[in-house]
KOLTIVEX-489850 format. One record per residue (C-alpha): x, y, z; residue in three letters; residue number from 0. Coordinates in steps of 0.001 Angstrom, whole numbers, plus 524288, in hexadecimal, padded with zeros to 5 digits. Layout:
<pts>
+-------+-------+-------+---------+-----+
|     x |     y |     z | residuo | num |
+-------+-------+-------+---------+-----+
|     X |     Y |     Z |     ALA | NUM |
...
+-------+-------+-------+---------+-----+
</pts>
This chain:
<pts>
+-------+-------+-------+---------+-----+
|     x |     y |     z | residuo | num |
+-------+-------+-------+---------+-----+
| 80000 | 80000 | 80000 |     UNK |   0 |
| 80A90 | 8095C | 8043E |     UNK |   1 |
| 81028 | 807FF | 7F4F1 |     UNK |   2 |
| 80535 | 80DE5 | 7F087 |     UNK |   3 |
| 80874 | 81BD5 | 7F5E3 |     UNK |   4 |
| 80CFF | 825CD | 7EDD6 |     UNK |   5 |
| 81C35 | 82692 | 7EFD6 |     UNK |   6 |
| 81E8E | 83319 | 7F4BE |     UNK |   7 |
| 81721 | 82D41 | 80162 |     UNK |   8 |
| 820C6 | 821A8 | 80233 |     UNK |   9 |
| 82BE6 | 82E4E | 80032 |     UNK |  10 |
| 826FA | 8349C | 80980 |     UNK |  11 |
| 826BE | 828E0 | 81403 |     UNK |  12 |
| 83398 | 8269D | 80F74 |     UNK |  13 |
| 83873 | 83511 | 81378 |     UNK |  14 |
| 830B1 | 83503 | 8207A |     UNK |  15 |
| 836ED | 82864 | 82419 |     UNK |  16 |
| 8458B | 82E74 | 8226A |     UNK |  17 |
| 841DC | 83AA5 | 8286A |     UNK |  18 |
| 83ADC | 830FB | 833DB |     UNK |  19 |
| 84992 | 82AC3 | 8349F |     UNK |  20 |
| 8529D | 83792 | 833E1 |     UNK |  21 |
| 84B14 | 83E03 | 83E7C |     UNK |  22 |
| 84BBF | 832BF | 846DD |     UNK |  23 |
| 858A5 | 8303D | 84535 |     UNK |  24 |
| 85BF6 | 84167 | 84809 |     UNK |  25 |
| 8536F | 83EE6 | 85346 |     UNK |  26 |
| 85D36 | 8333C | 8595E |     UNK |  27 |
| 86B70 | 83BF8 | 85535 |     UNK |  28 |
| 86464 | 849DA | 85A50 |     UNK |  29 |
| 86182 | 840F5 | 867F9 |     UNK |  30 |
| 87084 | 83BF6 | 86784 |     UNK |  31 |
| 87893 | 84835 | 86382 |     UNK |  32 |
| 8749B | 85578 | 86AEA |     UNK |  33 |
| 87B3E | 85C35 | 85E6A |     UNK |  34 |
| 87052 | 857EB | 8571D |     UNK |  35 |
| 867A4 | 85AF0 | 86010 |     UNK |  36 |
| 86B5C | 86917 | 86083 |     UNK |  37 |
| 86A63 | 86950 | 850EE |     UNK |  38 |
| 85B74 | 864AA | 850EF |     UNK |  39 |
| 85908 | 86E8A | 85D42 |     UNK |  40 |
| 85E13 | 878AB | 85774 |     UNK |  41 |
| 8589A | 87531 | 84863 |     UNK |  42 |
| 84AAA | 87499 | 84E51 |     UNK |  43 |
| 84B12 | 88192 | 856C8 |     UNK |  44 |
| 84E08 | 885B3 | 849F0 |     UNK |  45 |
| 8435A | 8834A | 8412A |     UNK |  46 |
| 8391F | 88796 | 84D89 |     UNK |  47 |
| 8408F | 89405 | 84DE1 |     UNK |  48 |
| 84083 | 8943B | 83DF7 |     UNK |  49 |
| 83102 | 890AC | 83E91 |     UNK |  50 |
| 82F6E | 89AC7 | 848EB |     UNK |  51 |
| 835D0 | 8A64B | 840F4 |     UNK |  52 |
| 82E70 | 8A26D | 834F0 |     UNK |  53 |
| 8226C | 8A17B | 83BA1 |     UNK |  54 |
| 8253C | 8AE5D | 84294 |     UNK |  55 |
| 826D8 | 8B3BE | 83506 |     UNK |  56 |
| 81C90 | 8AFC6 | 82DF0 |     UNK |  57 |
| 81400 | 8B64F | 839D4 |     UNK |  58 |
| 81A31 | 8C350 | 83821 |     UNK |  59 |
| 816F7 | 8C3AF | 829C3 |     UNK |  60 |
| 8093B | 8BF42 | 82A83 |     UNK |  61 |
| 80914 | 8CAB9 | 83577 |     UNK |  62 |
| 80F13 | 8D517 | 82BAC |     UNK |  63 |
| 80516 | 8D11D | 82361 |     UNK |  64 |
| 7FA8A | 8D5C3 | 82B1C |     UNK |  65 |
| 7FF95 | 8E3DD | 82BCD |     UNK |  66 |
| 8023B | 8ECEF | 83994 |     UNK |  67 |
| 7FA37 | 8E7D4 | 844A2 |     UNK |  68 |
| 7F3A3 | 8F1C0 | 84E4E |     UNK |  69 |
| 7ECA8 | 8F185 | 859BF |     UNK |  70 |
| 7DD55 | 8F00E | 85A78 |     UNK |  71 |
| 7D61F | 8EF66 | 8640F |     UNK |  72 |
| 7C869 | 8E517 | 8687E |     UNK |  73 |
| 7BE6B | 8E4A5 | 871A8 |     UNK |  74 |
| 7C00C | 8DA9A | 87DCD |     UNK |  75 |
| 7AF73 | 8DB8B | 87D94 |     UNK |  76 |
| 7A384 | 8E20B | 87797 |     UNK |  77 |
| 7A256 | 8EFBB | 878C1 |     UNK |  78 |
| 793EB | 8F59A | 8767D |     UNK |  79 |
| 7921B | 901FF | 86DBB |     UNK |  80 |
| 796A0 | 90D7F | 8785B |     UNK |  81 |
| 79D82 | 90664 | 8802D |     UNK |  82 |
| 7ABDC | 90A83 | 8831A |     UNK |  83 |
| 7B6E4 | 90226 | 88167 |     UNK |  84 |
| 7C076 | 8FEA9 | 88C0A |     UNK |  85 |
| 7CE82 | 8F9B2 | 88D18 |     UNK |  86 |
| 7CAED | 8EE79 | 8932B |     UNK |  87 |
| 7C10C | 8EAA2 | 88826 |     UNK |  88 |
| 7CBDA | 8ED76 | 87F10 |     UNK |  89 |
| 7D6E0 | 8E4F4 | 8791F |     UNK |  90 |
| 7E339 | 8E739 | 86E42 |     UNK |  91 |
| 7E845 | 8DDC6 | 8642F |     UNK |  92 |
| 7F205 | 8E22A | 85A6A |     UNK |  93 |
| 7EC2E | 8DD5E | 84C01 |     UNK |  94 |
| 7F040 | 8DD7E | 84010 |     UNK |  95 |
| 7EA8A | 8E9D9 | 838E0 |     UNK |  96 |
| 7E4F3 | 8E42C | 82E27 |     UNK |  97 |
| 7DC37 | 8DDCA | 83752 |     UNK |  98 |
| 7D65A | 8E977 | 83BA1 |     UNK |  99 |
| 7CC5F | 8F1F6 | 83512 |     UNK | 100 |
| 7CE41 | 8FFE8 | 83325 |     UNK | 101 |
| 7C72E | 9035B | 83DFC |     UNK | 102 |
| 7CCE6 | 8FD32 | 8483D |     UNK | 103 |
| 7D2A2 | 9059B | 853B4 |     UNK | 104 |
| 7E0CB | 906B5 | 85562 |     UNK | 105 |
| 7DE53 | 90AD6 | 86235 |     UNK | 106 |
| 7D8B3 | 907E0 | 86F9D |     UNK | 107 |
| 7C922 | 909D7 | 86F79 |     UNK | 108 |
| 7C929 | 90A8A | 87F52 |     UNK | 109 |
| 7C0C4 | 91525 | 88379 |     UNK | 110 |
| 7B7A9 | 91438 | 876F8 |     UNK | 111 |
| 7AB64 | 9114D | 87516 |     UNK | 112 |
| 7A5D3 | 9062D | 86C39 |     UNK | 113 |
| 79E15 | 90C32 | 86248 |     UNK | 114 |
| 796C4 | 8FE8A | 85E5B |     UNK | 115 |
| 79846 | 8F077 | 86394 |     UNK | 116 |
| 7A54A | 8EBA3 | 86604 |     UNK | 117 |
| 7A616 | 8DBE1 | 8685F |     UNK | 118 |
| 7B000 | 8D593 | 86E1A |     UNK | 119 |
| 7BCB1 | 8D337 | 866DF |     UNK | 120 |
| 7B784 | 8DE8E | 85D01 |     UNK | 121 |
| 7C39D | 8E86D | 85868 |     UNK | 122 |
| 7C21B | 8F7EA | 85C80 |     UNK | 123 |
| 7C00A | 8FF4A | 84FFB |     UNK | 124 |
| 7BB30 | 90DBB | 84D52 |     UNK | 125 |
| 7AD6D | 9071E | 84902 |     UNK | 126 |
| 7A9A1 | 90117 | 8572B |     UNK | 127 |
| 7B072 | 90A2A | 85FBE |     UNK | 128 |
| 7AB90 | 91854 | 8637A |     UNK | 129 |
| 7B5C6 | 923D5 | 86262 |     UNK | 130 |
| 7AD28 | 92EE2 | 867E0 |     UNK | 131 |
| 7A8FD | 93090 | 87569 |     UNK | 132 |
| 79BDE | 92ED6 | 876D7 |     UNK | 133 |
| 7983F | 93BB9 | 87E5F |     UNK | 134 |
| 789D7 | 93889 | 87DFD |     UNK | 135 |
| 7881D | 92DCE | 885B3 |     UNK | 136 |
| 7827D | 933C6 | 89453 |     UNK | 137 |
| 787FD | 92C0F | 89F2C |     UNK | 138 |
| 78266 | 91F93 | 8A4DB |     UNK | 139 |
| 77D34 | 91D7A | 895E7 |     UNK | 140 |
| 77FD2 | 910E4 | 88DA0 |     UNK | 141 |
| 78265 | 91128 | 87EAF |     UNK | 142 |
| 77A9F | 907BF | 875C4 |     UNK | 143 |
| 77B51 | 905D4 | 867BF |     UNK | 144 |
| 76E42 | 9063A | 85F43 |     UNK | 145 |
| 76B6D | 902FD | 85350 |     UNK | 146 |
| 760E7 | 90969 | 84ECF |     UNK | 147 |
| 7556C | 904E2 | 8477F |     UNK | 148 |
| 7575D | 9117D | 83D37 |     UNK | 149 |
| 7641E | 916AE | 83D5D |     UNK | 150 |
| 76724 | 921FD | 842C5 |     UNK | 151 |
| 771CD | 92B7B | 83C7D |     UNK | 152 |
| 76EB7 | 93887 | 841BC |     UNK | 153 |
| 770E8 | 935A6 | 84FB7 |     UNK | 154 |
| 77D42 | 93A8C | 85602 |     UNK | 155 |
| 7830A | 93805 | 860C8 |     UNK | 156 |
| 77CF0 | 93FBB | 86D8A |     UNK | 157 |
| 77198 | 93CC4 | 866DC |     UNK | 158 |
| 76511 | 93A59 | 86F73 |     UNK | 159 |
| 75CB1 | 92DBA | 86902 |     UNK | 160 |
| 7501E | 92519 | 870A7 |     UNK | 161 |
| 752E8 | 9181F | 86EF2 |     UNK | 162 |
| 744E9 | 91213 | 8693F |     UNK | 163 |
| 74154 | 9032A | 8694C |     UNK | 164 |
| 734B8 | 8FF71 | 8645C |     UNK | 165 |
| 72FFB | 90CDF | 86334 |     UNK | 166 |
| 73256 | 90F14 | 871CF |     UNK | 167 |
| 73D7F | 917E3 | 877BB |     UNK | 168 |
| 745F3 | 90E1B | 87E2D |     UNK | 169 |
| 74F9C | 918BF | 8839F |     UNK | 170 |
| 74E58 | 92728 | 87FCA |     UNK | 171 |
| 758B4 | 93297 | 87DB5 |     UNK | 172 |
| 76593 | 92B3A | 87EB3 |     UNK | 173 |
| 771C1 | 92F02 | 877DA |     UNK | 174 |
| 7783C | 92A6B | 86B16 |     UNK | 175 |
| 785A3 | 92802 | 86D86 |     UNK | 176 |
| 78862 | 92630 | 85F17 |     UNK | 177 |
| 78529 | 920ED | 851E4 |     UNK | 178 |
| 78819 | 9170D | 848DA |     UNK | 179 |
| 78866 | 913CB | 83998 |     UNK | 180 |
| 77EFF | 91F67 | 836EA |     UNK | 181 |
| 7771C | 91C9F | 84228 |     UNK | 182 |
| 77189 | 90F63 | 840E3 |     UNK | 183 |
| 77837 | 90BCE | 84E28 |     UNK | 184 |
| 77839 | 91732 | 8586B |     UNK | 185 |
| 77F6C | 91662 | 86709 |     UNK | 186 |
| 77643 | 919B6 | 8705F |     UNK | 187 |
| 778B0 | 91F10 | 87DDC |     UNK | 188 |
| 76E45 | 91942 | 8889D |     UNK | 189 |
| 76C8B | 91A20 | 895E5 |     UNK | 190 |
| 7708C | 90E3B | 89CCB |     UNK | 191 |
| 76529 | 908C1 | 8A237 |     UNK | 192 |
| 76112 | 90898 | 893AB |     UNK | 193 |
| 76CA1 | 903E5 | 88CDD |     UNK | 194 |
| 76BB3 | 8F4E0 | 88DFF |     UNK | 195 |
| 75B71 | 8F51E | 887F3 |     UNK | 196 |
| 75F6B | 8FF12 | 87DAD |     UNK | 197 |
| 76BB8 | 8F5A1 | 879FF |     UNK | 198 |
| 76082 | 8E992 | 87A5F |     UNK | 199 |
| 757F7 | 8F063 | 871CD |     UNK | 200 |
| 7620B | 8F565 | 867DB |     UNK | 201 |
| 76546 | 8E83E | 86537 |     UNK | 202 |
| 758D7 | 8E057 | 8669A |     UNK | 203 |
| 74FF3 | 8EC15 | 86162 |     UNK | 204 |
| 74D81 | 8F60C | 85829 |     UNK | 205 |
| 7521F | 90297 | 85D53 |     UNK | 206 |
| 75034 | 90FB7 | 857B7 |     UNK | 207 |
| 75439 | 91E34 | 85C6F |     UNK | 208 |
| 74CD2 | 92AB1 | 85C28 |     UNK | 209 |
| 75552 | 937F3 | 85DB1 |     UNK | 210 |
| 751B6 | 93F5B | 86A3E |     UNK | 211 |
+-------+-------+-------+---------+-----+
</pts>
């Protein structure tokens, strides 16, 4: 049966035999002479110090390829809209900056505010996070984002708005804290014993605002 094999297998065999027999016979003169024992030491350390370097290499060129890396920065948890970032919610990796959009910030957002919602592991850019102070929020008050059923363009913020579910004033005269894309989502300032319903209902419910 074993005739029947091509003969580069029975080649083959052949040369893994030898190569069976001349490391077993190195083995038995590297275990009798310490000469030749240094020679294989020093012969292996070697080619793992050859394979590191080439490895280490290859690394730093796939690297270059990537361009300059800078710093960016993600959120540890979820921020809400109006909610100001901390340090400890805050962490750096330095990424390569073709990773990054445009947007991103090349510096530390602590002490802004998130302008929309910000999950976890999300990168800081100048689309989520909120450069301006918002000077109209009174204190004590929550911020909430809306969307509106009809968008709502002209509003600006300072604006005073009654925040109508159902046709039924849920909260009335509160403060927009900003807008967003051409009003079709607005950042409302509540009181706080109204925030968490006003947050239920402009998720679960069809919300619209009337100007004060």
């Amino acid at each position: 049966m074993l005739d029947k094999l091509p003969p580069f297998v029975h080649v083959a065999a052949r040369l893994l035999a030898r190569t069976r027999r001349l490391i077993a016979h190195e083995l038995v003169v590297i275990q009798r002479d310490s000469r030749h024992q240094t020679i294989a030491i020093s012969a292996l350390a070697g080619i793992c110090a050859l394979t590191f370097a080439l490895t280490l290499h290859g690394m730093n060129r796939a690297e270059a390829r990537l361009g300059d890396r800078v710093t960016a920065y993600f959120a540890m948890r979820d921020f809400a809209p109006g909610e100001m970032i901390d340090a400890a919610s805050v962490y750096s990796r330095h990424v390569p900056r073709v990773g990054l959009s445009p947007s991103s910030l090349i510096n530390s957002p602590i002490s802004l505010a998130a302008r929309q919602h910000i999950a976890k592991g999300d990168v800081f850019n100048s689309t989520n996070v909120n450069f301006e102070p918002l000077t109209h929020v009174p204190p004590g008050w929550r911020l909430v984002m809306v969307l509106p059923a009809v968008a709502m363009p002209n509003l600006a913020p300072g604006s005073k708005v009654d925040i109508v579910v159902n046709a039924e004033v849920i909260v009335a005269r509160v403060f927009v804290a900003e807008t967003i894309d051409d009003g079709t989502q607005v950042l409302v300032a509540v009181p706080a014993e109204h925030a968490a319903l006003v947050a239920t209902l402009a998720v679960t419910g069809e919300v619209s605002l009337i100007s004060s």
